[in-house]
N, C-alpha and C positions, 0 to 999 in steps of 0.2 A: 899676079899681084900678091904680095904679103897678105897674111890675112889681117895684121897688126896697122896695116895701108888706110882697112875700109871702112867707113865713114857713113853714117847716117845722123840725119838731118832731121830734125821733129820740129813740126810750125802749128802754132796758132795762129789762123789767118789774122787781118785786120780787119777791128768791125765797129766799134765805140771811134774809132780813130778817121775811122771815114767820113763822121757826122761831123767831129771837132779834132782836130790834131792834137788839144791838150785832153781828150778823151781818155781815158785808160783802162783795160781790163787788168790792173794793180792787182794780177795772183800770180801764183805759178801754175798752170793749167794741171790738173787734177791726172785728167786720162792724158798727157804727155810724160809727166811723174811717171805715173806706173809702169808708162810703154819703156822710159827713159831706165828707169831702174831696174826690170826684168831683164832687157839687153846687155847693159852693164853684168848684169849677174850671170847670165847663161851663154853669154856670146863673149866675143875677142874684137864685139867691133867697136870703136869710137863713136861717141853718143853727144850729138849737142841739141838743146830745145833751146827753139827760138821764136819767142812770143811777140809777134809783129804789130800785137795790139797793146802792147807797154808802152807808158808814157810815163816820166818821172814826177810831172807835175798832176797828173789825176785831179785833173777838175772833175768836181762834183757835177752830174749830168743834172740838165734841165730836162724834162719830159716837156714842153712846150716849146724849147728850145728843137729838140730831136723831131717834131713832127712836123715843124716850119721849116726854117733857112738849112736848120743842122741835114733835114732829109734830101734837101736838092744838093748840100753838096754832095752826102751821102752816093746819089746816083751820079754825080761828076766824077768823083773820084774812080767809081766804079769802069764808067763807063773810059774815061782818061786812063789807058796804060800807061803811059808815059808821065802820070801823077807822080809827086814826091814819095811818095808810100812806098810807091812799087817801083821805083827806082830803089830803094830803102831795103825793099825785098829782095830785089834783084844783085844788087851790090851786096848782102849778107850772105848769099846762095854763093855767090861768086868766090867769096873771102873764103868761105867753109869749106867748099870745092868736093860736098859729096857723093857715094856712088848711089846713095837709095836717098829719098827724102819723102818721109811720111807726113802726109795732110789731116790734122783731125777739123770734121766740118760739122755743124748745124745747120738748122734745114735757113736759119736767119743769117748765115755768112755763106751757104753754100757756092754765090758766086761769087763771093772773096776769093772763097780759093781755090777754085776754078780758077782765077787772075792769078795766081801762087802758081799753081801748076804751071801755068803759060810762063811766070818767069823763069822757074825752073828749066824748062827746053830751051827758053832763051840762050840759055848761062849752057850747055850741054845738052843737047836733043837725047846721049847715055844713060843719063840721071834715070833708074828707074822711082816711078812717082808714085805712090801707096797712096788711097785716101780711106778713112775712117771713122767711125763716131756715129753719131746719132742719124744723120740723114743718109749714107753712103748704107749704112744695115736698112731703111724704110725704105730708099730709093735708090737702090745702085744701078740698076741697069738707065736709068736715065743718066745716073752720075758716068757709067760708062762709054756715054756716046759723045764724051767728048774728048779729041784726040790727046790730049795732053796727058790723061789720068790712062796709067798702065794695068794699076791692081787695083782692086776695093775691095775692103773689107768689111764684112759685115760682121756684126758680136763684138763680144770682147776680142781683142784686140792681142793680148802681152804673147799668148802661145803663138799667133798668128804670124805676125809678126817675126818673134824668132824663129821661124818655120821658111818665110819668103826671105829671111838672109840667110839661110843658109843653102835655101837653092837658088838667089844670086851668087852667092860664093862660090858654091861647086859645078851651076850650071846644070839644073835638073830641072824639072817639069811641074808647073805648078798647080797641075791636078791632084799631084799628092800634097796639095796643101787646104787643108776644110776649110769653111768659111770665108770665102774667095770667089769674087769675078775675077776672070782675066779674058785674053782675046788670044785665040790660036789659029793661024791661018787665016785672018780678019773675022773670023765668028765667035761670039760671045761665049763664054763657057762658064758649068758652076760646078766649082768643088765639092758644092754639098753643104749642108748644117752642120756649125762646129757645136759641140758639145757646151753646158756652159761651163767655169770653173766648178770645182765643188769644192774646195777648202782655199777658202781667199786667205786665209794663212800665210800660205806657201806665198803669197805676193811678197816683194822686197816694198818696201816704205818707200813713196815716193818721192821721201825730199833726201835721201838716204846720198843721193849724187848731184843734186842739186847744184853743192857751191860749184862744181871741175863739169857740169854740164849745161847748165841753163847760165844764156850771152845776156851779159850785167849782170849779171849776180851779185854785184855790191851794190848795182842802184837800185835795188828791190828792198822795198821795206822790212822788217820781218814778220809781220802781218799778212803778207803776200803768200806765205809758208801753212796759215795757220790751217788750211781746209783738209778734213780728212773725211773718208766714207771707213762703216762702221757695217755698212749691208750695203747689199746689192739686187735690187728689185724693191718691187711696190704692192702688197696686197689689193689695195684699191684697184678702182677701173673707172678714175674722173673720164667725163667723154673727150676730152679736149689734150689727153695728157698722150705721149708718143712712149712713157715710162715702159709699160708693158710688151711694148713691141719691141725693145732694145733689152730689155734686162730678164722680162717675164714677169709673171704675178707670183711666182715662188721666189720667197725672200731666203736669201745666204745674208749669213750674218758670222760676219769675225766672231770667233770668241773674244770675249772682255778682256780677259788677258793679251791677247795681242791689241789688241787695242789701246790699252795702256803704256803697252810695253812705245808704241809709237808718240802717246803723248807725251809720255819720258823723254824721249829724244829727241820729240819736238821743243820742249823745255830747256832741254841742254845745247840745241842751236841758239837759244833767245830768243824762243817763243813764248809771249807771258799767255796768250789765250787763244784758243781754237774754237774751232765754228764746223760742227758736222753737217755736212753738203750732202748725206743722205736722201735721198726722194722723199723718204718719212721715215724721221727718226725714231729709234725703240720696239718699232710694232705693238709690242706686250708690254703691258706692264709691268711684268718680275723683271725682264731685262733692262729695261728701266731703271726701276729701284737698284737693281743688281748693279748696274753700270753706274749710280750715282756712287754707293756704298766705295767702290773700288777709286774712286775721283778721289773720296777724302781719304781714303788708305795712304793709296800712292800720288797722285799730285796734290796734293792742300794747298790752298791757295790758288787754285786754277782757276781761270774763268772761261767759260764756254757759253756757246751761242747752239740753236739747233732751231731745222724747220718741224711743228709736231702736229701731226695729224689733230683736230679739235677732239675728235671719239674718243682719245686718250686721256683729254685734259682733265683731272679731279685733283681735289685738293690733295693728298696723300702723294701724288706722283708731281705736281710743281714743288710743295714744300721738300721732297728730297730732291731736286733737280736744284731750289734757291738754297739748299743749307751746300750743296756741293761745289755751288759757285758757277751755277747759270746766272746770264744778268741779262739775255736775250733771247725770245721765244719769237718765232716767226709761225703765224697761221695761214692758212686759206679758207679766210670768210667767204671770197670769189662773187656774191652776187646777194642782195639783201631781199630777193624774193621766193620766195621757197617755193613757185611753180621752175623757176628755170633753173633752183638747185635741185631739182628732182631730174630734169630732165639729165644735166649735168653730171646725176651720177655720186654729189656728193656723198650721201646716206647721212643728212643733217640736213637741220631746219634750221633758220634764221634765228629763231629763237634760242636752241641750243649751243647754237657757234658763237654769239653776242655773250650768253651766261657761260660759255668755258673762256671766253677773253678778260670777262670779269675777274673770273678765277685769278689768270695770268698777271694783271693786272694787281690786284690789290696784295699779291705777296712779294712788289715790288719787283717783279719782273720787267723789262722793257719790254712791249708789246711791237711785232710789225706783222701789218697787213695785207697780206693778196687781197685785190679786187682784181675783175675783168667784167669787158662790159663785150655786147657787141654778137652771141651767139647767134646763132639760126632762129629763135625763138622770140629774143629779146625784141621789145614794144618801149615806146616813150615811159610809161609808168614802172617798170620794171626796171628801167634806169632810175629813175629818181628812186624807187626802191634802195635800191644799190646806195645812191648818195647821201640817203635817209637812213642808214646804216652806218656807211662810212662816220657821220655824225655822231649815230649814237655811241660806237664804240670809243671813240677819241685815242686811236692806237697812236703810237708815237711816232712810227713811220708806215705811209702808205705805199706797197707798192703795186703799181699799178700796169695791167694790161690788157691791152685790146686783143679779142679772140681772134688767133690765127691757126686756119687747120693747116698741120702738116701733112706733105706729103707721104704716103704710105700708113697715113693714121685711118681709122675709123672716120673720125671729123672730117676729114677729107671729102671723104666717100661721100657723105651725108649732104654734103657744102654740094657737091658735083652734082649728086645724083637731082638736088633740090634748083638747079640751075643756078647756083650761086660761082661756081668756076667754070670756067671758059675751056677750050681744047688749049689756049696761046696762054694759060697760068704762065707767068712768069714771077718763081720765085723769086727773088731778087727783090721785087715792091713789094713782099707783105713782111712784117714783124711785128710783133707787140709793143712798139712803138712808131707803127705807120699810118700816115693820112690816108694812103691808098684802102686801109682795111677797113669794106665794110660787108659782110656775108650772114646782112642780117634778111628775112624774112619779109618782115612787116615797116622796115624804116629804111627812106627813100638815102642814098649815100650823102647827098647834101645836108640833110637835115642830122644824119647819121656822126657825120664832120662836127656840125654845131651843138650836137648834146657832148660828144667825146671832147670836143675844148673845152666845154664849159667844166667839165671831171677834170680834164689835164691842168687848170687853173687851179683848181682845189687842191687839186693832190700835190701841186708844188709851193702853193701857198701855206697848207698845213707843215708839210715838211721842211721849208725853210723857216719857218717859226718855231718848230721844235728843235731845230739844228742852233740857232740862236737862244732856244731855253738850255742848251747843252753845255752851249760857249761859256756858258755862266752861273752852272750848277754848283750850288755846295762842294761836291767832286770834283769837278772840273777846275774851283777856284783855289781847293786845297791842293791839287795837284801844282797847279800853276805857283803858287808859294813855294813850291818847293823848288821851282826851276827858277826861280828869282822874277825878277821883275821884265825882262828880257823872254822870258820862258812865260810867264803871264802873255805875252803878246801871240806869241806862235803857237801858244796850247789852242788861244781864241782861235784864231788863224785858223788853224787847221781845224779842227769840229766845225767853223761856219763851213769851210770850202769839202767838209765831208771827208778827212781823210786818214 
């Protein structure tokens, strides 16, 4: 076959779309980009990404919604191959007609696309099937005993990758490829530990092919574009986070200048604002400052969004993040009781993460919140903790989630070892928005249910109140003047429905 012939397939399972059909995960998936753009650059092969969990209407999720009616379809859908979805999936595999098709999973869609996979053989039992991401590096060898999944890859991904096409293309051994399950003679085999990258530089931008590779690309907002990583890894070690086991605790950080150099471009597609999707944004402070300084050099007028560790927050490092043209700072307050933030790992007290939101808060920044409830530790009071916090900070968006250990984490082990998972775990029921999740210690799962609604009512009660103080902000209303009277109704429209 041509080498000009071969064809790879990049999927974002469905997973927002299985609770609600007008559900949407409205991005362009971050690690499909890069896989998408690295092969373009280094390979001859034809490249399309296809995000299964796009939906053009993007309703605003209900968290009450998602752990009631939305979780039983949730598991229908799942369990129905023959669902609309995945007839959806199947018929796109079909049309594309690829010789490789690569799966990025999370440990919360992992059996999505497990159901991916199986469409894939459907459509061509040839199709070799790659899986990758987050749960496929904590748990591959589980991910590999299921017949449909050929390769898994563990790590980064982008060398990897161009590595297993080119020995599908010439037909060679996939032991010379690091960072790899495969199966040879029916027995599981491992490549080895891939190195990690060291100059993320050398990456290509990952919307750089976006419009001639990602299927709709004109019904994609341009917001959908706006997410970039700026580092790779987490110095922390929250007990609950899977970051470390995926990336490490040694942080690679672009240099600012390419960093830039991609906001630039991102600007020049029609992007007016970007949101860095880092695990935690900045680490240090100089680079911080450093990286604001270069914002008003080369983008002025840009608006940015970031998640930032609270240990960072001081006045001196917000006031140059709000003079650069932040308008959105995302924390992890996670629990308003400082026994189970110790346990947790944060290296903060309730106290101190309430007085750096203040910070965030009165330089006009918009504030949004992690909470999670639910650990191994967690007691009746230690919730209402939590809710006695959510109160006092009055952040503008709450988001919220129930503790789920992942597989191949620490968390895990701890949930297990403490009799809280079973030999039959089936991931599939647990996510940070499941009724199934409760691996708490000290509170019966019934009761566990009734404290967690009573948080899932709040939390969507505050947030559609602030989505309606949105609809009809000083901003929001000069905005709408400008788009006439006609654009007054759709501006509303769209901030109530979150979009």
């Amino acid at each position: 076959m041509n080498l000009e012939q071969k064809k790879l397939l990049l999927i974002e399972p469905p997973f927002y779309r299985l609770f609600k059909e007008s559900y949407s995960l409205s991005r362009y998936p971050l690690s499909l980009g890069y896989l998408a753009a690295a092969v373009r650059q280094e390979t001859g092969w034809k490249v399309k990404v296809y995000n299964a969990d796009f939906n053009r209407e993007n309703e605003q999720s209900s968290v009450t919604y998602m752990v009631g009616e939305g979780f039983k379809k949730y598991l229908g859908n799942l369990e129905d191959i023959n669902a609309p979805i995945w007839k959806e999936v199947e018929e796109t595999i079909r049309a594309e007609s690829p010789d490789v098709v690569g799966i990025t999973m999370k440990s919360q869609n992992s059996a999505s696309a497990v159901n991916v996979a199986r469409m894939v053989k459907r459509v061509d039992e040839s199709i070799t099937v790659v899986v990758g991401g987050p749960h496929p590096t904590m748990a591959g060898p589980d991910m590999m005993k299921n017949p449909e999944v050929d390769l898994c890859v563990r790590g980064e991904g982008e060398e990897t990758l161009i590595e297993i096409l080119k020995v599908v293309e010439e037909g060679g051994a996939f032991d010379s490829v690091a960072g790899l399950l495969y199966r040879k003679e029916g027995k599981l085999c491992d490549s080895g530990v891939r190195s990690y990258i060291k100059d993320l530089d050398k990456l290509p931008f990952p919307h750089i092919y976006a419009k001639s590779a990602l299927i709709g690309f004109d019904d994609y907002p341009k917001d959908a574009f706006k997410n970039i990583f700026a580092t790779r890894g987490c110095p922390y070690n929250c007990f609950f986070c899977g970051s470390k086991n995926i990336w490490s605790r040694n942080v690679r950080m672009r240099s600012i200048s390419n960093v830039l150099d991609e906001i630039v471009s991102l600007r020049e597609m029609g992007v007016s604002a970007i949101h860095f999707d880092d695990d935690t944004f900045g680490i240090k402070k100089s680079a911080i400052i450093e990286l604001c300084s270069e914002i008003i050099r080369r983008a002025p007028g840009l608006k940015w969004s970031c998640e930032l560790h609270l240990k960072l927050v001081d006045d001196e490092i917000v006031r140059a993040m709000k003079e650069s043209g932040c308008t959105t700072v995302q924390v992890g307050v996670e629990s308003g009781n400082n026994e189970i933030l110790k346990k947790m790992r944060k290296n903060i007290t309730i106290e101190e993460a309430e007085a750096a939101c203040e910070i965030v808060k009165k330089a006009g920044i918009r504030l949004e919140t992690f909470y999670m409830i639910g650990l191994p530790w967690e007691t009746e009071e230690t919730i209402a903790d939590t809710i006695a916090s959510m109160n006092r900070v009055h952040s503008d968006y709450l988001i919220y989630s129930i503790f789920t250990p992942y597989p191949g984490t620490e968390a895990f082990e701890v949930c297990k070892d403490g009799g809280l998972i079973g030999e039959n775990y089936n991931v599939s029921l647990y996510n940070h928005k499941s009724p199934e999740n409760c691996f708490c210690l000290n509170i019966e799962k019934a009761r566990f249910r009734e404290l967690a609604s009573e948080m899932e009512r709040i939390v969507d009660k505050v947030n559609n109140a602030n989505r309606r103080k949105r609809a009809f902000s000083p901003r929001a209303i000069t905005k709408a003047k400008e788009l006439g009277v006609g654009g007054t109704v759709k501006l509303g429209l769209k901030i109530l429905l979150g979009k």
